[in-house]
Steps between C-alpha positions, in 0.01 A plus 500: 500500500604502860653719694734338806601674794654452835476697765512526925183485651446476933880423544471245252643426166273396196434459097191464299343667188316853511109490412371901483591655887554128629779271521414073445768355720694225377721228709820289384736660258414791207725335235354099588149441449418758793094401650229758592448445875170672444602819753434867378652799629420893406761620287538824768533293737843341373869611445636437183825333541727448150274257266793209529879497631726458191816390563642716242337783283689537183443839355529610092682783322402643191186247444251768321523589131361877582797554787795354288414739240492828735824406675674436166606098583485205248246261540654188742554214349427340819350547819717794702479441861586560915379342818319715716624412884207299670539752780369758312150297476165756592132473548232718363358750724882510676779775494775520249775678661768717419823348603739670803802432253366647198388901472403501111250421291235219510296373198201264486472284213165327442525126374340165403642211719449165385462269810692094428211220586768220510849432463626611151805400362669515147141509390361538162244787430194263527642351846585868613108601434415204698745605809316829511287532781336847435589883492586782775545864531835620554662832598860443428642834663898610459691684672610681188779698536739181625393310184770683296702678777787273383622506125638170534235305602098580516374412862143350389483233788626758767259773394187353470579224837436734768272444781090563381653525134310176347166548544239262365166397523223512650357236294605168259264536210439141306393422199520825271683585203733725575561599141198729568599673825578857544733645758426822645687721810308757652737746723310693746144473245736585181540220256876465435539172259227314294601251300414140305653172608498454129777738433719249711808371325558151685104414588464262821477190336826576314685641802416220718622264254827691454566591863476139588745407241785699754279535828267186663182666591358390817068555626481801611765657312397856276656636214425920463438508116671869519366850457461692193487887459370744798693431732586773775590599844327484837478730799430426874141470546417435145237231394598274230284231343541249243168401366509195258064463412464102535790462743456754776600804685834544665475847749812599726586822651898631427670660802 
């Protein structure tokens, strides 16, 4: 397993793997064959910048067995999905914020993201497990209350696009099975969700393959697996964590 990162260090922008408290810098590109230039910095001494820059993040609905059941909704027959706006893209350790245009509530929603290797198109389920490069931590928070403001037409893409409102990271994690993973959000020290990957309806080999059968899928691009039960509101100043063991950490502060 590895664990990718980039980060700012000095004024300068950089990549490479995280050993312990130290990061191995890497040169040439993440996704191509990337070489160690043999260069280690302190983990404290870095800022964690997003792990890659998708050019899209597309997001699930209703991917979890446990969460279909509580809200009542047949299982999809296929993948249920929105784009997240590539604004909305956040580091660890930085601030989510509360919009000036919106005074209601806001929800976190810890996630698995998938992270595309290589360009994936119309691609069978062995080709899709091939195009995946590894696994992220995701907060996926909504602005909740515009989702279904409007009986005619739910607002997923305008709710959940808002500046701070994607956050991912800090690390890539290679080479795991994620079938095994457990996601966890702690708000302020209180566990709110713990759940199995395994309880996921469309796994990541099987979503890849039928995303890319609409969507091409570019390096760098995430998919957020979707949330299961637990989810819940934030206030200003709160702490919210999504903690995937294997994967990484993802802290922010809410204002």
């Amino acid at each position: 397993m590895a664990q990718w990162v980039r980060f700012e260090h000095q004024g300068k922008s950089g990549f490479g793997q995280v050993h312990d408290e130290q990061v191995a810098v890497y040169s040439g590109e993440l996704f191509a064959s990337p070489q160690p230039t043999g260069e280690t910095i302190n983990l404290a001494e870095i800022t964690l910048d997003t792990p890659c820059t998708p050019s899209k993040m597309i997001a699930m609905v209703d991917n979890f067995h446990a969460l279909v059941t509580k809200l009542e909704h047949a299982v999809p027959a296929e993948p249920l999905y929105f784009l997240k706006g590539n604004n909305s893209f956040l580091a660890a350790n930085q601030v989510i914020r509360t919009p000036k245009s919106y005074a209601g509530k806001i929800v976190y929603e810890g996630e698995l993201g998938i992270v595309i290797g290589k360009r994936c198109h119309e691609a069978s389920e062995a080709e899709a497990a091939e195009a995946i490069f590894g696994y992220t931590c995701i907060n996926d928070v909504t602005a909740i209350e515009i989702l279904n403001r409007d009986p005619g037409y739910p607002q997923w893409t305008r709710s959940k696009s808002f500046d701070t409102f994607g956050v991912f990271g800090p690390y890539i994690a290679t080479d795991i099975d994620p079938s095994k993973l457990v996601i966890k959000t702690i708000l302020n020290d209180q566990e709110r969700q713990n759940y199995p990957v395994a309880d996921m309806i469309f796994p990541p080999a099987k979503l890849v393959s039928l995303i890319s059968q609409d969507v091409p899928l570019e390096a760098g691009d995430i998919i957020a697996c979707g949330t299961s039960v637990g989810v819940g509101s934030m206030k200003p100043g709160s702490q919210v964590s999504i903690v995937i063991e294997g994967v990484g950490r993802l802290d922010n502060r809410f204002e």
